[in-house]
Chimera marker file (.cmm) of the C-alpha trace (Angstrom):
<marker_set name="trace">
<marker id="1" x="-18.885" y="-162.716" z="107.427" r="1" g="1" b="0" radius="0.5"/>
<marker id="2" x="-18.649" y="-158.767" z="106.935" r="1" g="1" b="0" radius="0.5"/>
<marker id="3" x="-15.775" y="-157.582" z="108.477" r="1" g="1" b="0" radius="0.5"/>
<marker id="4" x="-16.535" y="-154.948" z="110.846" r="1" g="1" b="0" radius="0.5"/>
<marker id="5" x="-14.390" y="-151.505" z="110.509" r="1" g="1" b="0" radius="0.5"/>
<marker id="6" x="-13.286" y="-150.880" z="114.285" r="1" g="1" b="0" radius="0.5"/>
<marker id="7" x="-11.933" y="-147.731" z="115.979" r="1" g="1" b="0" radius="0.5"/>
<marker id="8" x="-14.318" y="-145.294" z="115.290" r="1" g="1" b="0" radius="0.5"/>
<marker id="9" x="-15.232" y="-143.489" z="118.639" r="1" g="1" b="0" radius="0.5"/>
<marker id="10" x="-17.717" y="-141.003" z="116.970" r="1" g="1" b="0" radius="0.5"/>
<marker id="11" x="-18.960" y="-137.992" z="119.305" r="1" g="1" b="0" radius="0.5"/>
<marker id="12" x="-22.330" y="-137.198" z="118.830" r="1" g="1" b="0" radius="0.5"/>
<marker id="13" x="-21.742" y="-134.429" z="116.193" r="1" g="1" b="0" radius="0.5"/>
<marker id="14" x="-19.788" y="-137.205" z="114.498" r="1" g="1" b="0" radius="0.5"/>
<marker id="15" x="-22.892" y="-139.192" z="114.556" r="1" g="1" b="0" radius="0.5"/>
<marker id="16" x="-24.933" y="-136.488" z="113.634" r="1" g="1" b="0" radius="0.5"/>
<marker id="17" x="-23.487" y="-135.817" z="110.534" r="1" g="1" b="0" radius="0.5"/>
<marker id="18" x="-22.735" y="-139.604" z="109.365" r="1" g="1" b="0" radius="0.5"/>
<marker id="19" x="-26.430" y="-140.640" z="109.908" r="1" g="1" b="0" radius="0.5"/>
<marker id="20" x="-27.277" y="-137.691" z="107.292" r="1" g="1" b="0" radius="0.5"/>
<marker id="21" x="-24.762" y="-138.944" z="105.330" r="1" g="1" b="0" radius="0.5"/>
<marker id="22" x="-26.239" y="-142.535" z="105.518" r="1" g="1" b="0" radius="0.5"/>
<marker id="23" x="-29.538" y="-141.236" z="104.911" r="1" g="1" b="0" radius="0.5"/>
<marker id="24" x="-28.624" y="-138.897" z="102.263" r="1" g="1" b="0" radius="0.5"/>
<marker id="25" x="-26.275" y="-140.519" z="100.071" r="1" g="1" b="0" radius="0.5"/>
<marker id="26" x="-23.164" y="-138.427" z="98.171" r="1" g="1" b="0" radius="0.5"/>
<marker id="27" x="-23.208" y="-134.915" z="99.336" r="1" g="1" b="0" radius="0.5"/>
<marker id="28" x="-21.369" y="-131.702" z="99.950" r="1" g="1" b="0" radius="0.5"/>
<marker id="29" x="-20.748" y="-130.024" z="103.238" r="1" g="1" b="0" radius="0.5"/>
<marker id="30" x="-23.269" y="-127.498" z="102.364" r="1" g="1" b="0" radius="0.5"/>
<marker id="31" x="-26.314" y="-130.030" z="102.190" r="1" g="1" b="0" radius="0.5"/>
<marker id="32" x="-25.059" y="-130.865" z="105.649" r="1" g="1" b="0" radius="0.5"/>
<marker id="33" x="-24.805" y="-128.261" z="106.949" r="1" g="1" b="0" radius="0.5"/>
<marker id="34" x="-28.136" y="-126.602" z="106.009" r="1" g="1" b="0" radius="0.5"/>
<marker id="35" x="-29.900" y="-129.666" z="107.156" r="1" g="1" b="0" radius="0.5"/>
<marker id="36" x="-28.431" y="-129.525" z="110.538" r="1" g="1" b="0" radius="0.5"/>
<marker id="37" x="-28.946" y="-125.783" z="110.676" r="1" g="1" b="0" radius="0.5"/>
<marker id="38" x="-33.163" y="-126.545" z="110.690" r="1" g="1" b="0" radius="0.5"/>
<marker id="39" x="-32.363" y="-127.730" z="114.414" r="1" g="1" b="0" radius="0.5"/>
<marker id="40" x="-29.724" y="-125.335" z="115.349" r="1" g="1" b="0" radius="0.5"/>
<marker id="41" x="-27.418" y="-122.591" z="114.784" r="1" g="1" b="0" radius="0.5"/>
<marker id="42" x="-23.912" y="-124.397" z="113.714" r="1" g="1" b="0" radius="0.5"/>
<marker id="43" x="-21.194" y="-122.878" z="111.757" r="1" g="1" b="0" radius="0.5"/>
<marker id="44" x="-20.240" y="-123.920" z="108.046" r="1" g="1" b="0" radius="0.5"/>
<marker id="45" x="-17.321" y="-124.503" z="109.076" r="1" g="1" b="0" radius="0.5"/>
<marker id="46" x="-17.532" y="-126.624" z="112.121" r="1" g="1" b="0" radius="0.5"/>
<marker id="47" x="-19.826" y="-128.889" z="109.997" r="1" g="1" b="0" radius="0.5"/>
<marker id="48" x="-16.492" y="-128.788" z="107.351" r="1" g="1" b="0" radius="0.5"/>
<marker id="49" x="-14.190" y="-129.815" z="109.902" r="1" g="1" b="0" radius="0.5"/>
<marker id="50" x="-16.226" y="-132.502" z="111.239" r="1" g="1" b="0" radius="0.5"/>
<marker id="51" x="-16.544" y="-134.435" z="107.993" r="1" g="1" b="0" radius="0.5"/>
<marker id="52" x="-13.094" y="-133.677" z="106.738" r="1" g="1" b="0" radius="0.5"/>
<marker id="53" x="-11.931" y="-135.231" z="110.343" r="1" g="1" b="0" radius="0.5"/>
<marker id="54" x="-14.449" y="-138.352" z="109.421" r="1" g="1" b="0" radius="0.5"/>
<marker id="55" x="-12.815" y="-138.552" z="106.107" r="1" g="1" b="0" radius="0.5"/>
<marker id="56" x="-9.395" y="-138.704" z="107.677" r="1" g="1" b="0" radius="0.5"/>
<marker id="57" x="-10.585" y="-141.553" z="109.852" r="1" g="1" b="0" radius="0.5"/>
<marker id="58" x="-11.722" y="-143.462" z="107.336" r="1" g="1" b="0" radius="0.5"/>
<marker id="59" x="-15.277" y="-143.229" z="108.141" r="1" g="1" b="0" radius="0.5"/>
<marker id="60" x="-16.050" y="-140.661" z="105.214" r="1" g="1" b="0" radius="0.5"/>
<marker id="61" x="-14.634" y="-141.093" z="101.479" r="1" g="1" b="0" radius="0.5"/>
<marker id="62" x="-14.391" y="-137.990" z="99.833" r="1" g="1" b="0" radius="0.5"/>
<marker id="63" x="-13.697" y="-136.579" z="96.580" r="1" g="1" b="0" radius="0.5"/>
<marker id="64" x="-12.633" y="-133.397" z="94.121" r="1" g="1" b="0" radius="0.5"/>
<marker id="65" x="-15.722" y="-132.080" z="92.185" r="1" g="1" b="0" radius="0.5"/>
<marker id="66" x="-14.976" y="-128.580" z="91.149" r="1" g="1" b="0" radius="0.5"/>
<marker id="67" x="-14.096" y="-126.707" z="93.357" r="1" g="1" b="0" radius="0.5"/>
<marker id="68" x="-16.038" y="-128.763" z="95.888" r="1" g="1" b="0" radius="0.5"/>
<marker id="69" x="-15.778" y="-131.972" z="97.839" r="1" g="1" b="0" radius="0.5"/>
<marker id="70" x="-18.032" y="-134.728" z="97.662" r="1" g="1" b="0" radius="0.5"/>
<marker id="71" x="-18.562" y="-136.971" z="100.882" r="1" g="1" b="0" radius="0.5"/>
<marker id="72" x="-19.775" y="-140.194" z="101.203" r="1" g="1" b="0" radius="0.5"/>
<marker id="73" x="-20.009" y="-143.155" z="103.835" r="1" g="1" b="0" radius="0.5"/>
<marker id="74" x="-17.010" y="-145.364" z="103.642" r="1" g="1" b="0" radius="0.5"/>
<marker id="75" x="-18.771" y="-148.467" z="105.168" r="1" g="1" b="0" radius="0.5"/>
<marker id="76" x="-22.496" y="-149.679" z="105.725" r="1" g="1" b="0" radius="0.5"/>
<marker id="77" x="-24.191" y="-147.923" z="108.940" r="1" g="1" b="0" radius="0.5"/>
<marker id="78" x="-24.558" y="-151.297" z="110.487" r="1" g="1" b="0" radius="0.5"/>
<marker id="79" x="-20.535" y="-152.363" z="109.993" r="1" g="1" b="0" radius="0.5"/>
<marker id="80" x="-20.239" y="-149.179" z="112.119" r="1" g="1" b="0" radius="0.5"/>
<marker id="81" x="-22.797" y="-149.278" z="114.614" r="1" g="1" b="0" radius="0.5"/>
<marker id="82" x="-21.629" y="-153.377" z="114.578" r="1" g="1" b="0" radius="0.5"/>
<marker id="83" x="-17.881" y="-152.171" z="115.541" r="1" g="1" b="0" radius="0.5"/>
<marker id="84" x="-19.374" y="-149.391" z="118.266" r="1" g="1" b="0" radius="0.5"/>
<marker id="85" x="-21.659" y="-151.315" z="119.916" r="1" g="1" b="0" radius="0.5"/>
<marker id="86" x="-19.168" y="-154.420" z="120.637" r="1" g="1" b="0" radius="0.5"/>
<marker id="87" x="-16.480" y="-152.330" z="121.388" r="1" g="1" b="0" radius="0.5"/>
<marker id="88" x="-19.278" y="-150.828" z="124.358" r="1" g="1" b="0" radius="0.5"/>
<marker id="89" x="-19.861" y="-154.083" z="125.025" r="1" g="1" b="0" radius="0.5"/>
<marker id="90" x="-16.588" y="-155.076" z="125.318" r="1" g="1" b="0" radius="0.5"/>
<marker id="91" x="-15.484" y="-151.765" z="127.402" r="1" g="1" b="0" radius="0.5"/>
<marker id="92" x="-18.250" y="-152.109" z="129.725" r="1" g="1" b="0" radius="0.5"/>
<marker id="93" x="-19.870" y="-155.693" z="130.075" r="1" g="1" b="0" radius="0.5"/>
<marker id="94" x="-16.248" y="-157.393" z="129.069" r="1" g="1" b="0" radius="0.5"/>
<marker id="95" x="-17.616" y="-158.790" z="125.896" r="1" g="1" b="0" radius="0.5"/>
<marker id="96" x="-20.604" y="-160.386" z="127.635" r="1" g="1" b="0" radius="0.5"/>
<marker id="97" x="-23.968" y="-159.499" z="125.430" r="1" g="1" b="0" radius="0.5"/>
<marker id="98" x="-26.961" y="-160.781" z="127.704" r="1" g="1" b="0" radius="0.5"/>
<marker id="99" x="-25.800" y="-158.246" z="130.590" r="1" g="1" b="0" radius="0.5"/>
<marker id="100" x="-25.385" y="-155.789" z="128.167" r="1" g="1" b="0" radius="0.5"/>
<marker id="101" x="-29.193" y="-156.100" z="126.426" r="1" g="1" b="0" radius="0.5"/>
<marker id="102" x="-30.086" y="-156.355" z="129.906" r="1" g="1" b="0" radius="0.5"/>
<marker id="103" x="-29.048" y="-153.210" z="130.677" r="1" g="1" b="0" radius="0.5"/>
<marker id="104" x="-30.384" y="-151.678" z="127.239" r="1" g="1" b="0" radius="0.5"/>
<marker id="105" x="-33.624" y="-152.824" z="127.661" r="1" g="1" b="0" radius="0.5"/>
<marker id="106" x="-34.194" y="-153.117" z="131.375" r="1" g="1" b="0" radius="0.5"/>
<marker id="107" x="-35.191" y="-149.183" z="131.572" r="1" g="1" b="0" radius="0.5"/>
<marker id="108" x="-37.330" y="-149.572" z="128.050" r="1" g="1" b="0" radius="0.5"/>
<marker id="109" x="-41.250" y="-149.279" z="128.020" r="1" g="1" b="0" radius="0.5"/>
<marker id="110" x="-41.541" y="-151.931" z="124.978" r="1" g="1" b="0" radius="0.5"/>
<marker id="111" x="-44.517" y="-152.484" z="123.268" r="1" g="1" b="0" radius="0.5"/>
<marker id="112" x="-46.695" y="-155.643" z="122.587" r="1" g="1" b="0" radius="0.5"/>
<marker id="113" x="-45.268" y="-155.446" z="119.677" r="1" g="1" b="0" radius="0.5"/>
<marker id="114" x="-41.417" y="-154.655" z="120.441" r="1" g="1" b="0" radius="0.5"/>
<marker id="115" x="-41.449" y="-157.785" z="122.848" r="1" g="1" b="0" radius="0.5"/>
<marker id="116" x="-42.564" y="-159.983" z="119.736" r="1" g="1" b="0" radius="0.5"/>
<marker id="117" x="-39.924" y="-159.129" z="117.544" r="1" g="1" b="0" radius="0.5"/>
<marker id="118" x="-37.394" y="-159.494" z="120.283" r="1" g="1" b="0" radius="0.5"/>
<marker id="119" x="-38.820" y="-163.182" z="120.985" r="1" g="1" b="0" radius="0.5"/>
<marker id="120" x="-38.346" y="-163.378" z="117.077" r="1" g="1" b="0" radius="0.5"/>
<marker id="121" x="-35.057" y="-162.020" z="117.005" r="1" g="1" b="0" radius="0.5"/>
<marker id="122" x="-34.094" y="-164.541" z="120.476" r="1" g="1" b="0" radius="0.5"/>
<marker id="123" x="-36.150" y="-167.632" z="118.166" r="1" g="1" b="0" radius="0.5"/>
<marker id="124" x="-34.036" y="-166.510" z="115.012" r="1" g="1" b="0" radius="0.5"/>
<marker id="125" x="-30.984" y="-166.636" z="116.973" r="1" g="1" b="0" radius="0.5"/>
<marker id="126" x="-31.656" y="-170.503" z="118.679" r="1" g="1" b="0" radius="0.5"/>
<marker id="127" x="-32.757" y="-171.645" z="115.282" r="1" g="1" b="0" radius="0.5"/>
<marker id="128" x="-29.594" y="-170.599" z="113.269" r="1" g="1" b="0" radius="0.5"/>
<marker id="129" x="-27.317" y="-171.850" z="117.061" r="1" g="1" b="0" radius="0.5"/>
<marker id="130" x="-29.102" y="-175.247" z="116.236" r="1" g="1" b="0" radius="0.5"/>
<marker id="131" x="-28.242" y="-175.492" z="112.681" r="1" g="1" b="0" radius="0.5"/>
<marker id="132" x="-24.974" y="-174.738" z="112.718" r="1" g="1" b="0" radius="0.5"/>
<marker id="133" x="-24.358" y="-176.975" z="115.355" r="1" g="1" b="0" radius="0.5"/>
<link id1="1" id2="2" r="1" g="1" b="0" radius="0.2"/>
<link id1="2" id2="3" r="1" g="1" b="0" radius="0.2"/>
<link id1="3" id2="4" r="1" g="1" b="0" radius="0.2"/>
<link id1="4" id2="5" r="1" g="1" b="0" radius="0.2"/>
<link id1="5" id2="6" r="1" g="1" b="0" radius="0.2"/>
<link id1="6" id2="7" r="1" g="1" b="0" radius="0.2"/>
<link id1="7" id2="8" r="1" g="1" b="0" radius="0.2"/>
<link id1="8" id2="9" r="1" g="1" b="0" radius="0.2"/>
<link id1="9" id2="10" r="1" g="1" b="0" radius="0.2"/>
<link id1="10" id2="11" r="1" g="1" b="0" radius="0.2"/>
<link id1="11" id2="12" r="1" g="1" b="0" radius="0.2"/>
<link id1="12" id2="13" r="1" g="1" b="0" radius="0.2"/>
<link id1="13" id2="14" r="1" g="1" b="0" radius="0.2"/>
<link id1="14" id2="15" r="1" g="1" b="0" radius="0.2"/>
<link id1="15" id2="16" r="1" g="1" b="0" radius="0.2"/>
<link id1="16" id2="17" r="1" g="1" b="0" radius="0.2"/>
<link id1="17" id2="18" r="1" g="1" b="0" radius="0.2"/>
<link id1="18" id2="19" r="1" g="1" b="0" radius="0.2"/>
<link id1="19" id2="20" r="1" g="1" b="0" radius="0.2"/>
<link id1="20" id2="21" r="1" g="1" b="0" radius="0.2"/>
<link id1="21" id2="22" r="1" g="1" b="0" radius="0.2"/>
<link id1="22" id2="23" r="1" g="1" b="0" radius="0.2"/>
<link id1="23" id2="24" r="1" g="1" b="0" radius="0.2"/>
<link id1="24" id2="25" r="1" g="1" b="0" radius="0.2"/>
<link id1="25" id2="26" r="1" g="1" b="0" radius="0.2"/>
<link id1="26" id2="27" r="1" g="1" b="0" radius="0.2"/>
<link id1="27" id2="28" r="1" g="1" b="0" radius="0.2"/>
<link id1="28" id2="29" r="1" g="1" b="0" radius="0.2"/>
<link id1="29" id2="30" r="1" g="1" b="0" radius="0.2"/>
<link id1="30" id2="31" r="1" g="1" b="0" radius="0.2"/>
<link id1="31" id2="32" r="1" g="1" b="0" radius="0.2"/>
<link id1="32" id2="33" r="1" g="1" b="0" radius="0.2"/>
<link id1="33" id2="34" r="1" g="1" b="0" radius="0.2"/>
<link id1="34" id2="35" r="1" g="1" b="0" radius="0.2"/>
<link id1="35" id2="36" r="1" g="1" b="0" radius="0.2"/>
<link id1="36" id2="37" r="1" g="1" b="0" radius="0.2"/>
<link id1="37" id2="38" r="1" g="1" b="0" radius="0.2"/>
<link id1="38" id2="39" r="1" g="1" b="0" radius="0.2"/>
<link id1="39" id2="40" r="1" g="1" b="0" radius="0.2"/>
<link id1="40" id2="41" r="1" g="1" b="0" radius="0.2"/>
<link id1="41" id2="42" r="1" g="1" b="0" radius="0.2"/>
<link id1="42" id2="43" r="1" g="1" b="0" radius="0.2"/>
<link id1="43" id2="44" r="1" g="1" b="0" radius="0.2"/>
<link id1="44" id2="45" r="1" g="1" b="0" radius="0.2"/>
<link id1="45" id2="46" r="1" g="1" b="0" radius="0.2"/>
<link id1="46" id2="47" r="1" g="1" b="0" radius="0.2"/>
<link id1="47" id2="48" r="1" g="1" b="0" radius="0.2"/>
<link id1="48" id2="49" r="1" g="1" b="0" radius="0.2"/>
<link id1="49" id2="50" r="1" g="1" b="0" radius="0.2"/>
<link id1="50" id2="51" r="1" g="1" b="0" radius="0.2"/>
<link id1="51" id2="52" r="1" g="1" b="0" radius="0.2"/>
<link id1="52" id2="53" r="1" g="1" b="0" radius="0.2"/>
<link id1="53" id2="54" r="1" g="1" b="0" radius="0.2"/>
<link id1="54" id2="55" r="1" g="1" b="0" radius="0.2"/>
<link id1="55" id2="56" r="1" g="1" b="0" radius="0.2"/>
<link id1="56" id2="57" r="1" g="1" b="0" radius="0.2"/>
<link id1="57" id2="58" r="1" g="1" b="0" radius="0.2"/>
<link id1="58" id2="59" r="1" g="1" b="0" radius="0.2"/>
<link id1="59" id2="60" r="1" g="1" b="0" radius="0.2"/>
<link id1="60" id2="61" r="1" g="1" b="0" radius="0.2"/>
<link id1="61" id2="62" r="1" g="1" b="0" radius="0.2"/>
<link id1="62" id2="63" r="1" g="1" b="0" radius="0.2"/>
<link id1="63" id2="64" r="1" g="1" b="0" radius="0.2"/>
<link id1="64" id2="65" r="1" g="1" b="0" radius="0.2"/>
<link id1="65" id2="66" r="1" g="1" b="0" radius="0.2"/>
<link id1="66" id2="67" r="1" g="1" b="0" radius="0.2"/>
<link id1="67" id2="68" r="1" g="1" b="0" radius="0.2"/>
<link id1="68" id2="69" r="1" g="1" b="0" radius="0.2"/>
<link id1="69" id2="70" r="1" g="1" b="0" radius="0.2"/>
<link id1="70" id2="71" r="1" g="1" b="0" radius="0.2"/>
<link id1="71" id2="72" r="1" g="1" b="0" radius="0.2"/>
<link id1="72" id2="73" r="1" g="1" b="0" radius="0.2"/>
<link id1="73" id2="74" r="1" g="1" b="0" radius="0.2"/>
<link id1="74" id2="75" r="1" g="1" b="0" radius="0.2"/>
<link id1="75" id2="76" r="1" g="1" b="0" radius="0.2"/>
<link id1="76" id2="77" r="1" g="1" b="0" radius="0.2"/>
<link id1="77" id2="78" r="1" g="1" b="0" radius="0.2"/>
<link id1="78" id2="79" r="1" g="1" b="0" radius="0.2"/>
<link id1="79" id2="80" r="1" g="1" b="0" radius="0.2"/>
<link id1="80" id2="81" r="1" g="1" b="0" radius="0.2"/>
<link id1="81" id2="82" r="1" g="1" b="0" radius="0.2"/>
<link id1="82" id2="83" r="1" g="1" b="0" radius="0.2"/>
<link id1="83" id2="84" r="1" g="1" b="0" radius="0.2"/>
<link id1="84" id2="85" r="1" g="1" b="0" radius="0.2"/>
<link id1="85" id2="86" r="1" g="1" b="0" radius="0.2"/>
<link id1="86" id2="87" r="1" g="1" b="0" radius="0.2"/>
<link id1="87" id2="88" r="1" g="1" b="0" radius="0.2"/>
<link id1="88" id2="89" r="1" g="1" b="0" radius="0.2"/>
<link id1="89" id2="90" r="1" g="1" b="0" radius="0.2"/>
<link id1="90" id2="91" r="1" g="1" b="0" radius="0.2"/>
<link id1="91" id2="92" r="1" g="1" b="0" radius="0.2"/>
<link id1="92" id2="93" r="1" g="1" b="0" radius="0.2"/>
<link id1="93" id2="94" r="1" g="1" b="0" radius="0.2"/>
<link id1="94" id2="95" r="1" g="1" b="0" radius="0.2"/>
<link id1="95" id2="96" r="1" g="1" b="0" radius="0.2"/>
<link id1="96" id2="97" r="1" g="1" b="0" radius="0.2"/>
<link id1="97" id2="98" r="1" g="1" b="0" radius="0.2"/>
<link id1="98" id2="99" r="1" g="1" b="0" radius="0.2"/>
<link id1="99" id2="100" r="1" g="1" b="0" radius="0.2"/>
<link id1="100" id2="101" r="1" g="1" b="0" radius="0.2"/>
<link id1="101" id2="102" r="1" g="1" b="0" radius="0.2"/>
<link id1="102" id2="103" r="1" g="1" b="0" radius="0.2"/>
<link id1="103" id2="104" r="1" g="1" b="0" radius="0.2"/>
<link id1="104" id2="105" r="1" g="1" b="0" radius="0.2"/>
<link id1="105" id2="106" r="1" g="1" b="0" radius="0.2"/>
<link id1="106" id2="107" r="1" g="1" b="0" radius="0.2"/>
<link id1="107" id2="108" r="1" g="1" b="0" radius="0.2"/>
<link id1="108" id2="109" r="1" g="1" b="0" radius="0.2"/>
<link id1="109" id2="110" r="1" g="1" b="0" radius="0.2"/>
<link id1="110" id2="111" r="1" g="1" b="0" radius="0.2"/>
<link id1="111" id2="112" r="1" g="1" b="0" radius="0.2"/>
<link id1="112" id2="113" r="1" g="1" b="0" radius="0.2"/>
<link id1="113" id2="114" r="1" g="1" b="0" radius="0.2"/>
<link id1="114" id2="115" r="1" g="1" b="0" radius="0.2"/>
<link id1="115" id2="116" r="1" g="1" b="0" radius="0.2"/>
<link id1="116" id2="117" r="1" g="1" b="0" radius="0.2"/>
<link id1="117" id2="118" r="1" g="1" b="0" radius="0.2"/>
<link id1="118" id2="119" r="1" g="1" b="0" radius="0.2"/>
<link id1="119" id2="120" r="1" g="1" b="0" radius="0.2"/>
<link id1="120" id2="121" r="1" g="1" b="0" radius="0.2"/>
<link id1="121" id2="122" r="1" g="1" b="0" radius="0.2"/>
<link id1="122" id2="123" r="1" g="1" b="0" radius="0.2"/>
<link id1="123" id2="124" r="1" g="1" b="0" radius="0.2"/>
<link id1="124" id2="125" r="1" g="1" b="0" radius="0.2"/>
<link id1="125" id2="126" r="1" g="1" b="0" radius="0.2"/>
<link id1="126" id2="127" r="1" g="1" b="0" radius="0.2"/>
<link id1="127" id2="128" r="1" g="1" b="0" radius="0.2"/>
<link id1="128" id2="129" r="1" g="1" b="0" radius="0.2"/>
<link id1="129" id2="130" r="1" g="1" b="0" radius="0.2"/>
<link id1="130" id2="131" r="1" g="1" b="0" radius="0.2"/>
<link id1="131" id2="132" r="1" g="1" b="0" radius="0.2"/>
<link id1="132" id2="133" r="1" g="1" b="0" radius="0.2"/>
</marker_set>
């Protein structure tokens, strides 16, 4: 089993900028920056701060190149969104998962579709339950 990195309350910025990293491999603040300036007007160095804070959290690894630093993600998107989403779980539903899904997909218009793969996912779930068992 993966361990799961835990701690990381990211704001939404914070998330922002680590799903372009996650999507976009090594980079410098720059190539952040002028990708999140297509949907806004944000300051160079606001988008600076942000990853140099990520970095000092553990969340970004970053290193010298030139004069320049290189940023990349510390740990896979799903060890991260793995650690957020039970710590929300945890927070709010006291570690219990069914009223948590509940809740995420009790306001959701799924699809034919959507609602197989969940019964999948649920089948998946029994199957490996059974043979570990």
């Amino acid at each position: 089993m993966v361990e799961r990195p835990s701690g990381y309350a990211l704001g939404p910025l914070e998330s922002e900028v680590m799903r372009l990293v996650w999507d976009m491999g090594e980079v410098q603040v720059d190539e952040v920056h002028q990708v999140l300036q297509q949907d806004r007007e944000i300051a160079y160095t606001t988008v600076m701060t942000v990853m140099s804070r990520l970095a000092s959290k553990g969340v970004l690894r970053r290193r010298k190149q030139g004069r320049a630093f290189l940023y990349e993600a510390a740990h896979r998107r799903d060890d991260v969104a793995g650690s957020t989403l039970q710590e929300w779980v945890d927070r709010f539903y006291g570690g219990k998962v069914v009223p948590a899904v509940s809740y995420l997909l009790g306001n959701e218009q799924l699809s034919d579709e959507e609602v197989a793969q969940l019964r999948r996912l649920v089948e998946e779930l029994a199957e490996r339950k059974e043979g570990g068992a």
